[in-house]
C-alpha positions in Angstrom: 6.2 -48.3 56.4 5.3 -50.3 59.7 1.6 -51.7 59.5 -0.3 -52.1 62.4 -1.0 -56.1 62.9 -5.0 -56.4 64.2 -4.6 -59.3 66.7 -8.3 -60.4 65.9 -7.8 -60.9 62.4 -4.4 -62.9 62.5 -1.0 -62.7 60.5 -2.4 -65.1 57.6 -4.6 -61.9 56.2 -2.6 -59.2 57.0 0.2 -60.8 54.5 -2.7 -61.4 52.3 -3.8 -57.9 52.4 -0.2 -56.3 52.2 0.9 -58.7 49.2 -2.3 -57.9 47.4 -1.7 -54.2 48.3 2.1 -54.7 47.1 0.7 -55.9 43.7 -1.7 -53.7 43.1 1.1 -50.8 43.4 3.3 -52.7 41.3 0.6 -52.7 38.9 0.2 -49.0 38.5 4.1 -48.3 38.7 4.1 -50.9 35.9 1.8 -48.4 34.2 3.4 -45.6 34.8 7.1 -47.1 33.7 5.5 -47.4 30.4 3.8 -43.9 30.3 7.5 -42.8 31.2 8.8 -45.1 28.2 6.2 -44.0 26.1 7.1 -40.4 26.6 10.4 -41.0 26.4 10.3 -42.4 22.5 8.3 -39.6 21.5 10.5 -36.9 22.9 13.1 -38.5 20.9 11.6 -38.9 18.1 10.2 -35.0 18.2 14.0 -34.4 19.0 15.0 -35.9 16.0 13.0 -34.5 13.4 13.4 -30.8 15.4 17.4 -31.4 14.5 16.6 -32.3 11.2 14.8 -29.5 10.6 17.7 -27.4 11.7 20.0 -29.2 9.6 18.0 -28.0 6.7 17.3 -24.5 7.6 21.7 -24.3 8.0 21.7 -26.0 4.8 19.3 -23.1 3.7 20.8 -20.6 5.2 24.3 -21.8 3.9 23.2 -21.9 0.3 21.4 -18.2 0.5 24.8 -16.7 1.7 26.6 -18.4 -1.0 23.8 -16.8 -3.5 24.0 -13.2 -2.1 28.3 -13.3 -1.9 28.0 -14.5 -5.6 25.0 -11.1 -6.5 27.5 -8.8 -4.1 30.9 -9.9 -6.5 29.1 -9.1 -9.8 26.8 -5.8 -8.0 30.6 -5.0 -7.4 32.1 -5.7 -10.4 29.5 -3.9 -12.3 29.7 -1.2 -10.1 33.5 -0.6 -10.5 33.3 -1.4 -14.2 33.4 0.6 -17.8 29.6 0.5 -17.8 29.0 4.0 -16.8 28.9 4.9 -20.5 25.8 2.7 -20.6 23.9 4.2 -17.6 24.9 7.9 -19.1 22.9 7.0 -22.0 20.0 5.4 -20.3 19.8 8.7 -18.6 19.8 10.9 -21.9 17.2 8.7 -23.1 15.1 8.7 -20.1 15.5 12.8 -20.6 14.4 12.8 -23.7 11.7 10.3 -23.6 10.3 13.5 -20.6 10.9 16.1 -23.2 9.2 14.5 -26.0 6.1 13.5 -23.5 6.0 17.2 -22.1 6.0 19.0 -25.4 2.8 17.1 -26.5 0.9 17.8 -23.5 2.2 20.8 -23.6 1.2 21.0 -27.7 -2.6 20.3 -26.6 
């Protein structure tokens, strides 16, 4: 950008003025380069420990599908089993456990 020179003052201070001005602005870009870097590091370093929090909920999530295949196999194993004998007498006792509490209320 083009100053206009003041012919009264002379070109001595208008350099002065414009070098001063230059530094000053230097100055606060300087400042603001290292807001920018600033930012910058944090941002990465949020960016980091975002991904290593990811990393573990995979991990997580990795080992919890491993779990529930392992509980499906034996859920299926048990449910195509010989062990229906067993639940058929659960159920006659659970039958007879009710008959044996309904007769004494009904007794009373």
């Amino acid at each position: 950008m083009r100053r206009a020179v003041d012919s009264s003052v002379g070109p001595s201070y208008d350099n002065n003025h414009i070098q001063e001005e230059n530094e000053q602005m230097t100055r606060e870009l300087q400042t603001k380069v290292s807001a920018l870097k600033s930012l910058s590091i944090d941002m990465g370093a949020e960016v980091r420990e975002q991904n290593k929090a990811i990393n573990d909920m995979g991990d997580f999530f990795t080992k919890s599908q491993g779990i529930l295949q392992s509980s499906m196999k034996r859920l299926a194993k048990i449910a195509t089993g010989g062990q229906n004998k067993h639940l058929l007498w659960l159920f006659f006792f659970c039958l007879f456990i009710f008959l044996v509490i309904y007769f004494i209320i009904r007794s009373r």
